[in-house]
Steps between C-alpha positions, in 0.01 A plus 500: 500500500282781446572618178473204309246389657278794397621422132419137479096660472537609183275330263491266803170561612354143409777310582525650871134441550527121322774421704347609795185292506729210388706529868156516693336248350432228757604114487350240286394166619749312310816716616367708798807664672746608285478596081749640247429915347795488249552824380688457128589779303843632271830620666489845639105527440417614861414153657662540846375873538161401429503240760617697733236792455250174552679363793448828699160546426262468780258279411821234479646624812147444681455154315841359557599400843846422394691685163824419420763624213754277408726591189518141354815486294736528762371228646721161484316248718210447662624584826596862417125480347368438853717776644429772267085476575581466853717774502246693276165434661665571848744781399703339732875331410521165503872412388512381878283198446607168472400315170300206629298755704431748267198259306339508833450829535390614213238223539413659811436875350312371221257253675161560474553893358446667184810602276667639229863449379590670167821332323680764370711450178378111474711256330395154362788304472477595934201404551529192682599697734161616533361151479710368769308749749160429393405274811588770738337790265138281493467554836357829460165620546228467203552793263880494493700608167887481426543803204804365306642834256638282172556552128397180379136310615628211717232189555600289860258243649645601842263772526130574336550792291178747492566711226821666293515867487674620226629845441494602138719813377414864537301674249745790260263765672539389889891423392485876401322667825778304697799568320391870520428474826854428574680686212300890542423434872404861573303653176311715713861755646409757170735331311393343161638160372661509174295376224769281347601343828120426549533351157790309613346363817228396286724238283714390794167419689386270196883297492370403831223281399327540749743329782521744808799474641713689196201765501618606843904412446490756194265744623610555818894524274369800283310658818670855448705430222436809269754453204323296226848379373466253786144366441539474130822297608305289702211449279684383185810314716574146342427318870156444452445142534049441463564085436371457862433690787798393715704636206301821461588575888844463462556691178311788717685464796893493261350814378444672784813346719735616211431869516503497873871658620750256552491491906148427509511258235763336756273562761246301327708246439646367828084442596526148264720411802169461722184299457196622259276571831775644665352785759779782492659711789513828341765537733682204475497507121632842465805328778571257239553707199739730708696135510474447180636898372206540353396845637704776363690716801283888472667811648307561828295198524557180671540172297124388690319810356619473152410128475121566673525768171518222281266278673241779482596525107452100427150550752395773270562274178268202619849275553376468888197553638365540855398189639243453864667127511313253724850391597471582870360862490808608303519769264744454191503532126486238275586526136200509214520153376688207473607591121722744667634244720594343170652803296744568806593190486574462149738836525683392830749221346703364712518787767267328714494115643252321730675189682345231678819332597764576764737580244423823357859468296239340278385906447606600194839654493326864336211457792535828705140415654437168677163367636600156736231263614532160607317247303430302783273733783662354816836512378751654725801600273839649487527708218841426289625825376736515223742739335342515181186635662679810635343712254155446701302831582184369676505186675089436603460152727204348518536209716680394842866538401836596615872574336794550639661579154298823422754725564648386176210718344666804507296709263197413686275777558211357627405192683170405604376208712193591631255248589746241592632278773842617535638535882828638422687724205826389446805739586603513148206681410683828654774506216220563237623884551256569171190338679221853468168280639523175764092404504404260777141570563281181674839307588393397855745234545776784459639536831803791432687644215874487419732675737656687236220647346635855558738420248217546214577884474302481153191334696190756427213262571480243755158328596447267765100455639419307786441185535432290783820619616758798429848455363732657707673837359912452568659846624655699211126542334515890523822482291269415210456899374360452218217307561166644383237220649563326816153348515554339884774578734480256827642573828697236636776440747775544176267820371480829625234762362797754493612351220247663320646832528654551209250297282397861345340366168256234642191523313148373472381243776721445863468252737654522832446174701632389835457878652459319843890386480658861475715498798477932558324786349815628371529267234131544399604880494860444258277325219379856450158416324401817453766556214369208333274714243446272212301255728128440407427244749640419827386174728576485851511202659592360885505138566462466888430661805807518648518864553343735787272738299725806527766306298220457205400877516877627476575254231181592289568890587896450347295332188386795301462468175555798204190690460505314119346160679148408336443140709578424847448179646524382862463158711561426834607810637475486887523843557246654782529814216558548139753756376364856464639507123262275391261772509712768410329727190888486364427162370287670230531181253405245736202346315456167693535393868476128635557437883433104584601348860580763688378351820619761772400837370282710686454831239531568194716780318295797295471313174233723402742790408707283202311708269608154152320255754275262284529136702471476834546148624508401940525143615541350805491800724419336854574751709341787354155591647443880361569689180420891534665824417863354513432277218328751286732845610490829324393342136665605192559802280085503528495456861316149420635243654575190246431726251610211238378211656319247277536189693469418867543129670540427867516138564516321831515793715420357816484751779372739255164670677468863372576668124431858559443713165619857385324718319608471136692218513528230238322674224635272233437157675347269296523160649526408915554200672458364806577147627562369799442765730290384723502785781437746296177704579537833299643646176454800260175561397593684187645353179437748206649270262461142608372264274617155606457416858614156629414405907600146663525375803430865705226387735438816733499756230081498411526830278639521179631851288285743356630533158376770220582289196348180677263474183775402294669246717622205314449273835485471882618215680409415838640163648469406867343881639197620662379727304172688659582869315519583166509855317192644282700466210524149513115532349650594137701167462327287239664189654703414843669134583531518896647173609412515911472218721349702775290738307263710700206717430636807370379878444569738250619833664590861329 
């Protein structure tokens, strides 16, 4: 979002400040609660980004109790209305929900509190839609606004509307200053810009008219293009369309999308087959264009590292840009605006179909890319498959479904079904010998996969998350050599871990779950883990205490990963000991450690020698009641122990009395936390570093940290301690927020 944000300023100033003082102006007496901001302007003009520079602003994040984003056009009913702000203001999923509940409880989180709701991409002919949730929406607090993003002013008497804020079109100079901003990105490198292509910048600036959106599409195009041919081309091509601004986007964008090279023009393409506010898997899309053929087989490269190369290329050219969605804390890309939506559509044909009945011979016969949802949300349906839809690619579900007939699809590549309610794959799905990707992320009704899995021998990517459950793995999965992600792998009675021996190519993130059912160490030992050296992150997980502790520690010790690992993760280990590799120096990448529920151990392995240590995270250590020179050992290269370390959190650490220090260590650590260690009656008493420090629930420890840098703290918190000693720099602070219940008298000591 950043990007664009930062560009919606220019020549913006009044409007951001209008708009502003619009949102926080409080209720009148004849409509109190709730009023209408529209924000009206032409296609492409920098609406949305503007609102969402103003949405993040502080003074609207302190005067809203409740903000919400909604994008309004996809929305087909009042009902999906109510679940997109409840999903929004609570970035929290609601698909669960039944309807007749869902009015309730957005009642409930708006009662009585201040919010916002912007309405992104608002359409009239919808807007009953609107209307038919103004009840529950007027039962917010005085002050309230809803900030519908339109084209056209729109007049309702469901709402009182305060004022209209209407963005006009960018001056020629502040059209200029951005396009160059895109276009010579770097003046400064010693390198002078050609006079004529300056010259040329200037006259494809002014065929903007001042919309932004084709400023940035054809800046960021000619961003280190050097031959003049190609922006003389561009300047005098015969695709400028200036009769409105909806027009004057997409003649930009034909431009642009013609002179890209065919496979990324394809690229581009197959994104029509998703919604406008679609928030893309960088991953996942780059899977579904290896389906497709799009990415174009490189000597020495793997298919997944040639298609992040075009990615990167389309990211570079303003087709995608990075997104910080609210959608649930994920992180994603969305494309620029919904214009592209629109072009990609236009150029797909028939190649792609969306079908909202069971019958997806209804697909065009061309279709080699098939979106399915049901039009009906509880349906349960079996999906009727039929020859003429063999030339299918991607198959993407969307709903609770199930089909026998799939098999017939046997040029199917990829099938996703994440985020259904499927409990079973059909058997046929195993003669789709072309099937590359099988996505089943948050299906946690999904009980086991198809016995004959291991007959997918083209089968690179297979995700499965958990759910409230895990679907059983049949025996044969190890067959599947080629796979490159293998997101969870869950030991059951019909899975062994060994069968992750030869799984040499496993990449990015592992889960192993069910540790506690591995019958002997021997298997634990055969799925060789240490070969495994394209693995980023590895999760361990056990799921009981059935064990006797030495069984844990000679499981764990047969676990060690390649010394390539970045993340570990660990829960309910019930080991008396962790492994000494954990704190081997070896593991010179490891970058971030989180231990949580590891209820048994007594000590702690040196994790002060892993010289890449950044994160440190400890939870639910109830047996531990000292941490001294074993947890620090020799240090690093430096001889400092957690030489790296810029984060430390222990959290309900029970037994834990003592924290001895070293001389030297943690000279990096910048934020500690503490919570729920209520025994614990010394630490460290030097932090060169530290700048955040965050105490709760640690009632015996009465002394905090003398920190050097404690001027420039950003905050201390202090919940539920007794605090009687604090350090002479504490003096320099120009503010401190110390929430303490029992708060004592307390002296200031060198």
């Amino acid at each position: 979002m950043g990007s664009s944000v930062d560009e919606a300023l220019y020549d913006r100033e009044d409007d951001v400040r209008n708009l502003i003082d619009l949102l926080l102006k409080e209720g009148t007496e004849n409509h109190p609660n709730v009023a209408l901001v529209p924000l009206v302007g032409n296609e492409g003009i920098g609406k949305t980004a503007l609102a969402q520079f103003i949405y993040e602003d502080p003074r609207i994040c302190e005067h809203f109790e409740r903000r919400g984003w909604v994008y309004f056009s996809e929305v087909s009913d009042p009902i999906m209305l109510i679940r997109q702000i409840l999903e929004s203001i609570t970035l929290s999923p609601w698909s669960w929900a039944e309807p007749s509940s869902l009015q309730r409880s957005l009642e409930d989180e708006l009662k009585n509190k201040r919010y916002l709701i912007v309405l992104d991409d608002f359409c009239i002919e919808n807007s009953k839609y609107l209307e038919g949730v103004c009840d529950s929406l007027s039962l917010g607090r005085s002050g309230s606004k809803i900030l519908p993003i339109m084209r056209e002013t729109w007049i309702t008497n469901a709402f009182q509307t305060v004022q209209t804020q209407r963005l006009e079109r960018l001056s020629d100079e502040s059209c200029w200053q951005l396009f160059q901003k895109h276009a010579f990105p770097f003046p400064s490198h010693g390198h002078a810009i050609d006079p004529n292509l300056m010259s040329l910048g200037r006259k494809i600036s002014e065929k903007c008219y001042g919309i932004l959106l084709p400023i940035k599409i054809l800046g960021s195009f000619l961003c280190y293009e050097t031959d003049r041919v190609v922006w003389e081309t561009l300047c005098e091509s015969d695709k400028w369309d200036s009769s409105d601004s909806q027009n004057l986007v997409l003649s930009a964008l034909r431009i642009c999308y013609g002179s890209l090279p065919l496979e990324l023009q394809l690229c581009l393409s197959y994104c029509s087959l998703f919604p406008k506010s679609q928030l893309f898997d960088k991953d996942q899309l780059i899977r579904l264009w290896m389906a497709q053929g799009y990415i174009n087989p490189v000597k020495g490269k793997e298919l997944e590292q040639t298609g992040c190369e075009y990615f990167d290329q389309l990211l570079r050219k303003n087709w995608f840009f990075h997104s910080s969605s609210d959608d649930y804390n994920k992180q994603g890309f969305t494309m620029q605006h919904q214009v592209f939506n629109m072009l990609t559509k236009s150029l797909s044909g028939n190649e792609i179909s969306k079908v909202e009945d069971e019958n997806i011979s209804y697909a065009h016969e061309r279709a080699r890319h098939l979106l399915y949802g049901a039009a009906k949300d509880e349906a349960e349906v079996q999906l009727k498959c039929s020859a003429e839809s063999a030339s299918l690619h991607t198959f993407l579900v969307i709903t609770k479904s199930e089909s026998s007939s799939i098999g017939t699809l046997i040029n199917l590549r990829f099938l996703g079904a994440n985020c259904t309610k499927i409990k079973t794959l059909p058997q046929s799905i195993c003669n789709l010998h072309n099937l590359q990707t099988l996505e089943l992320n948050d299906c946690s009704y999904l009980v086991a996969l198809p016995v004959g899995i291991s007959f997918l021998s083209n089968l690179h990517h297979l995700l499965i998350s958990k759910g409230y459950s895990f679907a059983r793995l049949p025996r044969g999965i190890g067959k599947l050599t080629s796979l490159v992600t293998l997101s969870t792998f869950y030991i059951g009675s019909d899975s062994s871990i060994a069968e992750l021996k030869n799984l040499v190519n496993l990449s990015g993130e592992l889960c192993i779950s069910g540790l506690s059912n591995i019958i002997g160490v021997d298997d634990a030992m055969e799925a060789n883990m240490k070969n495994k050296e394209f693995i980023g992150k590895l999760i361990l997980e056990w799921n009981s205490i059935d064990f006797c502790s030495k069984s844990y520690m000679s499981v764990l010790e047969s676990l060690q990963p390649h010394t390539n690992i970045k993340e570990l993760v660990m829960e309910n280990y019930e080991g008396r000991k962790l492994s000494s590799w954990m704190g081997d120096s070896s593991l010179s990448k490891l970058v971030s450690i989180s231990l949580s529920n590891c209820h048994e151990c007594e000590v702690l392995p040196p994790l002060g020698q892993l010289p890449s240590l950044k994160h440190l995270m400890l939870h639910g250590f109830n047996k531990l009641r000292h941490l001294g020179a074993e947890f620090y050992g020799h240090g690093g290269s430096d001889g400092k122990p957690f030489s790296s370390l810029e984060k430390l959190e222990f959290e309900g650490m029970y037994a834990l009395e003592e924290w001895g220090g070293v001389d030297g260590a943690f000279p990096l650590l910048l934020e500690l936390c503490l919570h729920y260690c209520q025994k614990l009656k010394s630490m460290p008493q030097i932090f060169s570093s530290l700048k955040n420090l965050k105490l709760s629930h640690c009632e015996r420890l009465t002394r905090l940290p003398n920190a050097p840098l404690m001027s420039s703290f950003r905050f201390i918190s202090l919940q539920q301690n007794i605090v009687s000693v604090l350090p002479e720099q504490i003096t320099e602070l120009g503010s401190i927020k110390i929430y303490c219940d029992k708060f004592v008298d307390f002296r200031v000591v060198a």
